[in-house]
mmCIF entry with sequence, helices, sheets and N, C-alpha, C, O atoms, coordinates in Angstrom:
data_MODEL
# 
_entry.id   MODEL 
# 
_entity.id                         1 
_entity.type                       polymer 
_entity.pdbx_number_of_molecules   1 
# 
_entity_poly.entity_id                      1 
_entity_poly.type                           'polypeptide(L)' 
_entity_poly.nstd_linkage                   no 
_entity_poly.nstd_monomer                   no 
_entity_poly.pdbx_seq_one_letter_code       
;(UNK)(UNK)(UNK)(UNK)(UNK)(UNK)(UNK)(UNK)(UNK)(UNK)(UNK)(UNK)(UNK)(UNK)(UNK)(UNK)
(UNK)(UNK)(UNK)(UNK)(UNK)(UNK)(UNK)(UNK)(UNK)(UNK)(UNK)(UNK)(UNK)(UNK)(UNK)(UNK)
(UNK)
;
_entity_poly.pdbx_seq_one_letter_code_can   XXXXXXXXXXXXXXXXXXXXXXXXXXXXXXXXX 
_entity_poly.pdbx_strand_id                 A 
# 
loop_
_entity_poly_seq.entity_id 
_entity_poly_seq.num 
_entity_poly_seq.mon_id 
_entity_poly_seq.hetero 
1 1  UNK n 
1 2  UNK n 
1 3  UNK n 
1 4  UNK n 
1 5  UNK n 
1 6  UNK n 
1 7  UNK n 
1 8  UNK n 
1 9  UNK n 
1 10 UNK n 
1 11 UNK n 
1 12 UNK n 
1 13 UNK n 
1 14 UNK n 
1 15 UNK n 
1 16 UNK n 
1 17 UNK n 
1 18 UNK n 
1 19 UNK n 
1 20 UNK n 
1 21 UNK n 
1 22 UNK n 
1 23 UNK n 
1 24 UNK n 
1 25 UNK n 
1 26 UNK n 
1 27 UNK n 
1 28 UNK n 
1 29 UNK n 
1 30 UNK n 
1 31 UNK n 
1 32 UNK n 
1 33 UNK n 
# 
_struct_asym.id          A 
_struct_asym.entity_id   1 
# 
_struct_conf.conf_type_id            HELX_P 
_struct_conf.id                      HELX_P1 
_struct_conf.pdbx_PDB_helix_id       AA1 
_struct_conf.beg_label_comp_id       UNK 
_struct_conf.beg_label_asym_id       A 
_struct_conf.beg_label_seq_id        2 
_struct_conf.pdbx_beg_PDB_ins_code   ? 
_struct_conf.end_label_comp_id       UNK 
_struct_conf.end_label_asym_id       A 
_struct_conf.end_label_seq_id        28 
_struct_conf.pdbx_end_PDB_ins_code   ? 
_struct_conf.beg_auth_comp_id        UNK 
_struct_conf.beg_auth_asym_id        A 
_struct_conf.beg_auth_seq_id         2 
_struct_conf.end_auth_comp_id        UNK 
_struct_conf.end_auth_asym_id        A 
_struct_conf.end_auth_seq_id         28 
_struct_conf.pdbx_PDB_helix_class    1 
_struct_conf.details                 ? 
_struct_conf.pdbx_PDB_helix_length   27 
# 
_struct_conf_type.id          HELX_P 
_struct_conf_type.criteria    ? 
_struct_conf_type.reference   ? 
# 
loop_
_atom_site.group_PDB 
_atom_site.id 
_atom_site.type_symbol 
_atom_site.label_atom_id 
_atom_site.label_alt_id 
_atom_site.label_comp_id 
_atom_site.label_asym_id 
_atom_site.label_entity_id 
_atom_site.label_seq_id 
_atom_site.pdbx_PDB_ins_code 
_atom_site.Cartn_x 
_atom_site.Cartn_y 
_atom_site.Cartn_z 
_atom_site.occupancy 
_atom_site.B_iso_or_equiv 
_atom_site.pdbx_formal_charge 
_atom_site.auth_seq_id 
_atom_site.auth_comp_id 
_atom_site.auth_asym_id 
_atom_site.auth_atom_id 
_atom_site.pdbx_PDB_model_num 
ATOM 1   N N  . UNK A 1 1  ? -27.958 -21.601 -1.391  1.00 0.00 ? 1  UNK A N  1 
ATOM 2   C CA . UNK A 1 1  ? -29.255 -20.972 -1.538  1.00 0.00 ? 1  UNK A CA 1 
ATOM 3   C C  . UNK A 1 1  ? -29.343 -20.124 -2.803  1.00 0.00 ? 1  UNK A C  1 
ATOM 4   O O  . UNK A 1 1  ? -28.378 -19.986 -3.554  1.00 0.00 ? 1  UNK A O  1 
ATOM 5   N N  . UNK A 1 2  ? -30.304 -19.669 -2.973  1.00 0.00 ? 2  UNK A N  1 
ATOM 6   C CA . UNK A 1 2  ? -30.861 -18.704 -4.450  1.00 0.00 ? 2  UNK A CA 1 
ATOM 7   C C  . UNK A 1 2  ? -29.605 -17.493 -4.257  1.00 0.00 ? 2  UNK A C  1 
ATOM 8   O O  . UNK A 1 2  ? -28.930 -17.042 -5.183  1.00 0.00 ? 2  UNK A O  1 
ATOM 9   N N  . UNK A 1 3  ? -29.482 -17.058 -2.619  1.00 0.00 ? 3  UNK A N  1 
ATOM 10  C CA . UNK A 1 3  ? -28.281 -15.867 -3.231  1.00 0.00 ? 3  UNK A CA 1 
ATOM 11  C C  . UNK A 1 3  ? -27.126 -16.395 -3.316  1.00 0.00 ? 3  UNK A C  1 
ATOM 12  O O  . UNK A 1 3  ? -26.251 -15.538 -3.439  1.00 0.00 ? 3  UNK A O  1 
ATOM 13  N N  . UNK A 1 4  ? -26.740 -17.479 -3.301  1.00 0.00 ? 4  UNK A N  1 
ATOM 14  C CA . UNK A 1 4  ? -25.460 -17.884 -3.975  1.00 0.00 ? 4  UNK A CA 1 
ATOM 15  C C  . UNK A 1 4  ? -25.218 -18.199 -5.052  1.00 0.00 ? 4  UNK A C  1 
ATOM 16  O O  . UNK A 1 4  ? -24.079 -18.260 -5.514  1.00 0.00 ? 4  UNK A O  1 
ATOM 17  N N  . UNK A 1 5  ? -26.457 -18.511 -5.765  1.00 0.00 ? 5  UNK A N  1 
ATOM 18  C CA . UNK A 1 5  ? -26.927 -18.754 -7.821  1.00 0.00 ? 5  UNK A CA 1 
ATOM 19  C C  . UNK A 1 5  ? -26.841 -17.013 -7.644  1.00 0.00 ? 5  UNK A C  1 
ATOM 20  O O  . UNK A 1 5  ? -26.452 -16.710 -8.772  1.00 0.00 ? 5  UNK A O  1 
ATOM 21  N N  . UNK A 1 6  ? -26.950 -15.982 -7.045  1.00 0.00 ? 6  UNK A N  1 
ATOM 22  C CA . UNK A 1 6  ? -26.965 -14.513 -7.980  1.00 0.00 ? 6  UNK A CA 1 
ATOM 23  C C  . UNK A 1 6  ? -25.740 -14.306 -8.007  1.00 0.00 ? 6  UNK A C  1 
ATOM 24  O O  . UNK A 1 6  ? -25.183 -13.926 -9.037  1.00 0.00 ? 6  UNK A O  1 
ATOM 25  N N  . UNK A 1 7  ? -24.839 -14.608 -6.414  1.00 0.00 ? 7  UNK A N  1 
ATOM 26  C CA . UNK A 1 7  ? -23.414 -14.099 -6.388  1.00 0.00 ? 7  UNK A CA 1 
ATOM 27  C C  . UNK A 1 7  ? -23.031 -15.017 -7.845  1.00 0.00 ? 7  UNK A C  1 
ATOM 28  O O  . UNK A 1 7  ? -22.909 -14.405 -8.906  1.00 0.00 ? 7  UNK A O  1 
ATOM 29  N N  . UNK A 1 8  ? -22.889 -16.245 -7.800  1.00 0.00 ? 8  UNK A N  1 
ATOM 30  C CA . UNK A 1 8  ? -22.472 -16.594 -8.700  1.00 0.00 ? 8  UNK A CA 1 
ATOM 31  C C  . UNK A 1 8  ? -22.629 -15.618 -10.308 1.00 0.00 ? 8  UNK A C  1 
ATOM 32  O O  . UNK A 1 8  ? -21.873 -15.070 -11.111 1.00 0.00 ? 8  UNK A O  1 
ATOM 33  N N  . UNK A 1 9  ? -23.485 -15.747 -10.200 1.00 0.00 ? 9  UNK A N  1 
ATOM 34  C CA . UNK A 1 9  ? -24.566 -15.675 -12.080 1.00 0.00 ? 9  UNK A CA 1 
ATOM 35  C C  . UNK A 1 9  ? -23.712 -14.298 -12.334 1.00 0.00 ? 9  UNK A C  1 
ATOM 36  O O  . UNK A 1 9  ? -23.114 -14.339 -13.409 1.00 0.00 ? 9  UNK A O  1 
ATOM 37  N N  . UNK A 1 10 ? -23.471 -12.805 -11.419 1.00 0.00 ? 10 UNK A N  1 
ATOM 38  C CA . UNK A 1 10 ? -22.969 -11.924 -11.046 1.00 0.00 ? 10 UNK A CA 1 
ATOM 39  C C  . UNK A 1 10 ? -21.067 -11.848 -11.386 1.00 0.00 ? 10 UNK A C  1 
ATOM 40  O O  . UNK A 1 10 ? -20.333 -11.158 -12.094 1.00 0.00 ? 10 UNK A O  1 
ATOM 41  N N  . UNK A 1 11 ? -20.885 -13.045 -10.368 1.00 0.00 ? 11 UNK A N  1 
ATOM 42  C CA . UNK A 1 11 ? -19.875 -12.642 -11.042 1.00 0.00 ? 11 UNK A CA 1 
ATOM 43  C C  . UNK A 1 11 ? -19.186 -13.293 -11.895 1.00 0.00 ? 11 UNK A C  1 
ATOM 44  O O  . UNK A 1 11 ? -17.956 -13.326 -11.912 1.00 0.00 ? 11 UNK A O  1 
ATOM 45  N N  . UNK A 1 12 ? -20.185 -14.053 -12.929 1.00 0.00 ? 12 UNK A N  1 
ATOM 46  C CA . UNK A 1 12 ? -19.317 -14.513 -14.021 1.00 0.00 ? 12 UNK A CA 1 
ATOM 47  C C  . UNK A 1 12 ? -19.550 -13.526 -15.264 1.00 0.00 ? 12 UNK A C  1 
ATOM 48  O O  . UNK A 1 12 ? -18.791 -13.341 -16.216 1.00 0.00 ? 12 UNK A O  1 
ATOM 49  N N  . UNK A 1 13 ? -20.932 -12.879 -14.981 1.00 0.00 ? 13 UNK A N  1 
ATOM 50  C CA . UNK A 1 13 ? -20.925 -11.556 -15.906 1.00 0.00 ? 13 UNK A CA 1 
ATOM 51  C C  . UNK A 1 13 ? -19.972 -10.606 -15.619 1.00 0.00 ? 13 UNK A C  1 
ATOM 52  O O  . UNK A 1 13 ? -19.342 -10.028 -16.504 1.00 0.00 ? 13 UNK A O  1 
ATOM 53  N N  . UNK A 1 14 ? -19.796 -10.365 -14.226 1.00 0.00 ? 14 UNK A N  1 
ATOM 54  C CA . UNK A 1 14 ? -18.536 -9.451  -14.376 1.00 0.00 ? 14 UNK A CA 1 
ATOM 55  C C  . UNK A 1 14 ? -17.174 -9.448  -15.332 1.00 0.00 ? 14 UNK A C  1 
ATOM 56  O O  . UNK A 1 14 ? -16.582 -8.644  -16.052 1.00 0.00 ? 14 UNK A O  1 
ATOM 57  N N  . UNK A 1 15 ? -17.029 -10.869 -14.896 1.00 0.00 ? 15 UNK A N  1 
ATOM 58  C CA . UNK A 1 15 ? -16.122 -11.598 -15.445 1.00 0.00 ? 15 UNK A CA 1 
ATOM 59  C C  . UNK A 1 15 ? -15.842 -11.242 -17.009 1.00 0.00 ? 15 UNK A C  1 
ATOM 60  O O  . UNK A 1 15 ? -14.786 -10.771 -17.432 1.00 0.00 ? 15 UNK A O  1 
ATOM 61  N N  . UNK A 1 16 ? -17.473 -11.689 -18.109 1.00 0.00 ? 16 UNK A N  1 
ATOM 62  C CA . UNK A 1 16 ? -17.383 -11.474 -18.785 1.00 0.00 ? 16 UNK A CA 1 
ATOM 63  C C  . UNK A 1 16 ? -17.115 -9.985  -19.742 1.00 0.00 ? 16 UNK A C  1 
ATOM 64  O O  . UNK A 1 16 ? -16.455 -9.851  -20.772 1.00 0.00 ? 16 UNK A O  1 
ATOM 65  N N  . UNK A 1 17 ? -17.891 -8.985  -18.969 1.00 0.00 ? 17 UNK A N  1 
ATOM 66  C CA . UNK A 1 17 ? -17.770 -7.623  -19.362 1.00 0.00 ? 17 UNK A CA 1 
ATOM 67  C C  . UNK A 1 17 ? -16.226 -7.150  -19.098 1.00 0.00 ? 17 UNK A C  1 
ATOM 68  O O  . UNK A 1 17 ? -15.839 -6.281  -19.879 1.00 0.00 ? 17 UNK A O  1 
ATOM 69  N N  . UNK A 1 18 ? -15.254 -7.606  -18.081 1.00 0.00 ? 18 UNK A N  1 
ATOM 70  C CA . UNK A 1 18 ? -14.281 -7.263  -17.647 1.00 0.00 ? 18 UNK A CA 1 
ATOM 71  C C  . UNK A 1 18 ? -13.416 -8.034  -19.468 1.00 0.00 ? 18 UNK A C  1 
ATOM 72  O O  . UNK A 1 18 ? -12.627 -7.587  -20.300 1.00 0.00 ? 18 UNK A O  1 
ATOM 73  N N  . UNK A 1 19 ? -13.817 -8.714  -19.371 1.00 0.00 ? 19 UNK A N  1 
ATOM 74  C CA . UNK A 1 19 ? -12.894 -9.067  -20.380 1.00 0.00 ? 19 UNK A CA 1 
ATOM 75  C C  . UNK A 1 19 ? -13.292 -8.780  -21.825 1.00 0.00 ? 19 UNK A C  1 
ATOM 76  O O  . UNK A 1 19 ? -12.538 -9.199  -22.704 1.00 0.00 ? 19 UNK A O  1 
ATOM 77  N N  . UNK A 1 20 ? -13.992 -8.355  -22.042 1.00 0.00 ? 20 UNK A N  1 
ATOM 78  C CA . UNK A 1 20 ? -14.520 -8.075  -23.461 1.00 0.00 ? 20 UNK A CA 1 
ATOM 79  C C  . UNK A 1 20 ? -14.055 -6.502  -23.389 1.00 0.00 ? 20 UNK A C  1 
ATOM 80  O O  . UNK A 1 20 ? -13.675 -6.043  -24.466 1.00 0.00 ? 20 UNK A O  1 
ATOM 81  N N  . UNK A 1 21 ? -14.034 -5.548  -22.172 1.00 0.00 ? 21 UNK A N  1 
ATOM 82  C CA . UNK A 1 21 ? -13.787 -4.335  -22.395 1.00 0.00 ? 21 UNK A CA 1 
ATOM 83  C C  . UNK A 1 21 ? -12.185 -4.668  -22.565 1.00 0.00 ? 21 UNK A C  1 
ATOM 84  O O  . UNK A 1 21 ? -11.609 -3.954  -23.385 1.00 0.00 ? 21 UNK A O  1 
ATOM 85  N N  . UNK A 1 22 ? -11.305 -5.775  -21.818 1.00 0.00 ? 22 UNK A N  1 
ATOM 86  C CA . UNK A 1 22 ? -9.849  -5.987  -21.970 1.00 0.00 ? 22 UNK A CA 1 
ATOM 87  C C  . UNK A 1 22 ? -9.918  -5.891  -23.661 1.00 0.00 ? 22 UNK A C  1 
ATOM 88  O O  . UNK A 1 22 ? -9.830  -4.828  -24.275 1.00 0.00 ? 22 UNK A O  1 
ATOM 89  N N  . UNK A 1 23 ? -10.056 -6.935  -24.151 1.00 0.00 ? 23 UNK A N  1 
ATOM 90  C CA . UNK A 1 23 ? -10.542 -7.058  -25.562 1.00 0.00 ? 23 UNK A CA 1 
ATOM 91  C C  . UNK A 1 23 ? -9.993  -5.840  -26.351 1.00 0.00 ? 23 UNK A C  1 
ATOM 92  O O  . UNK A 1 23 ? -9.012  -5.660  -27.072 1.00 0.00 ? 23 UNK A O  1 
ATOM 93  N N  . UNK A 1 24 ? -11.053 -5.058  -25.910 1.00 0.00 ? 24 UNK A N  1 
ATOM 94  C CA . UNK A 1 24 ? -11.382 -3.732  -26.415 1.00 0.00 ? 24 UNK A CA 1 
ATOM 95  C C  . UNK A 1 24 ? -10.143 -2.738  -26.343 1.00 0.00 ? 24 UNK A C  1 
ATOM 96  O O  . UNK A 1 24 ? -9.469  -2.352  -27.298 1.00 0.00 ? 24 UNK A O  1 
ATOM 97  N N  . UNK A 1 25 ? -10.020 -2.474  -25.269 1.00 0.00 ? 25 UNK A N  1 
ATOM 98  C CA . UNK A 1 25 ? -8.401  -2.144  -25.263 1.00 0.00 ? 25 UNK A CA 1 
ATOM 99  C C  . UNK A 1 25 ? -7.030  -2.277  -25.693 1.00 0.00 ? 25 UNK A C  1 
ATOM 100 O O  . UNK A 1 25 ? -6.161  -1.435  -25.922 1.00 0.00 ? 25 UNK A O  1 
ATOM 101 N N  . UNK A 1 26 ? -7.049  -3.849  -25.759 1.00 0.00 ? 26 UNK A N  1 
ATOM 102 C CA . UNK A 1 26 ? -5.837  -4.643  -26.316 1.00 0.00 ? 26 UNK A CA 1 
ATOM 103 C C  . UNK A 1 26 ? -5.961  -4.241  -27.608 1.00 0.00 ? 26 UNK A C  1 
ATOM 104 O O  . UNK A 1 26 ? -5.029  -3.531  -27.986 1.00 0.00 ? 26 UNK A O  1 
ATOM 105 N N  . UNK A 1 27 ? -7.039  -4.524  -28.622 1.00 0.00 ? 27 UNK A N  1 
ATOM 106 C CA . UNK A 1 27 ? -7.647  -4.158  -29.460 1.00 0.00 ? 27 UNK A CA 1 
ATOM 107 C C  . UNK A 1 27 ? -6.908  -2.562  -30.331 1.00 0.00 ? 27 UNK A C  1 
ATOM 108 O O  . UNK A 1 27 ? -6.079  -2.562  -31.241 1.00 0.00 ? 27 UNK A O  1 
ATOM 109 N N  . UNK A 1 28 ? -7.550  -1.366  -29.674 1.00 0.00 ? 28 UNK A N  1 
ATOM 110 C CA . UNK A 1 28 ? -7.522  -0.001  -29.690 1.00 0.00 ? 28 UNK A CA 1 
ATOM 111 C C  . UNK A 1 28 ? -5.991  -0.018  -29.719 1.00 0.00 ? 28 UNK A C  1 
ATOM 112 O O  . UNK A 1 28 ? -5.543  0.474   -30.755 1.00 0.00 ? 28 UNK A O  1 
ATOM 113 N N  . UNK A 1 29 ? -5.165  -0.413  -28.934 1.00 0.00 ? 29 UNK A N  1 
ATOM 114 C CA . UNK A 1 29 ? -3.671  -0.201  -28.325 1.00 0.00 ? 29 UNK A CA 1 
ATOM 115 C C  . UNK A 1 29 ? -2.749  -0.958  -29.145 1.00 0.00 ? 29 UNK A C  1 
ATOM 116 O O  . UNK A 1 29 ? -1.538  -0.742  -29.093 1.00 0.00 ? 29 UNK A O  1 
ATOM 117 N N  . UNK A 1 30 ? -3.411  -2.090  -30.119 1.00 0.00 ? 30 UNK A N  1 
ATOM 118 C CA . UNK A 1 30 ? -2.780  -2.173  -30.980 1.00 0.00 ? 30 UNK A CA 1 
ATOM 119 C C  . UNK A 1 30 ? -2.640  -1.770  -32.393 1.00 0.00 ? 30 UNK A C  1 
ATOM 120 O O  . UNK A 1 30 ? -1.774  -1.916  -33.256 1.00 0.00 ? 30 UNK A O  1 
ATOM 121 N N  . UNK A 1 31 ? -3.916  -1.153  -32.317 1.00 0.00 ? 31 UNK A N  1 
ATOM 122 C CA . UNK A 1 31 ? -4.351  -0.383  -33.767 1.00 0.00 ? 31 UNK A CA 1 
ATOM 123 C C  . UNK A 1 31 ? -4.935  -1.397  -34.308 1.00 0.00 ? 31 UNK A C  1 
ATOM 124 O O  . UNK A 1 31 ? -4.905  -1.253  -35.531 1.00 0.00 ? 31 UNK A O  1 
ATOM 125 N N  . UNK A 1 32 ? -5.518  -2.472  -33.965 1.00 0.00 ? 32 UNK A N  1 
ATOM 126 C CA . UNK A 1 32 ? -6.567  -3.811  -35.296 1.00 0.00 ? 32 UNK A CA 1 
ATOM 127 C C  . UNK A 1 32 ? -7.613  -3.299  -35.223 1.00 0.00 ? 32 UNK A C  1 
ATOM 128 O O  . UNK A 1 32 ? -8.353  -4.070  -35.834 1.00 0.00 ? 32 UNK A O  1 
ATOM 129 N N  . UNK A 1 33 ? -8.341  -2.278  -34.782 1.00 0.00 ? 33 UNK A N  1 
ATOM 130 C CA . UNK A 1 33 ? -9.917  -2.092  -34.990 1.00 0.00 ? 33 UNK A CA 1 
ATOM 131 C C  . UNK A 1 33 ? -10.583 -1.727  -36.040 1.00 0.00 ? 33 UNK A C  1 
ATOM 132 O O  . UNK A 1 33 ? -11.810 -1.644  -35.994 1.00 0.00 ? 33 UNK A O  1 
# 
């Protein structure tokens, strides 16, 4: 149904923000920024 396209849609943005802030960190912690 439609709320299983939001769970979905949901948590692949999570997904994505989770890993772009990883990114960000890995990033900072290695000193490349």
């Amino acid at each position: 149904g439609i709320f299983d396209v939001v769970k979905g849609v949901l948590k692949g943005v999570g997904k994505n923000v989770a890993g772009s802030l990883l990114e960000q960190l890995k990033c900072k912690l290695s000193g490349g920024c």
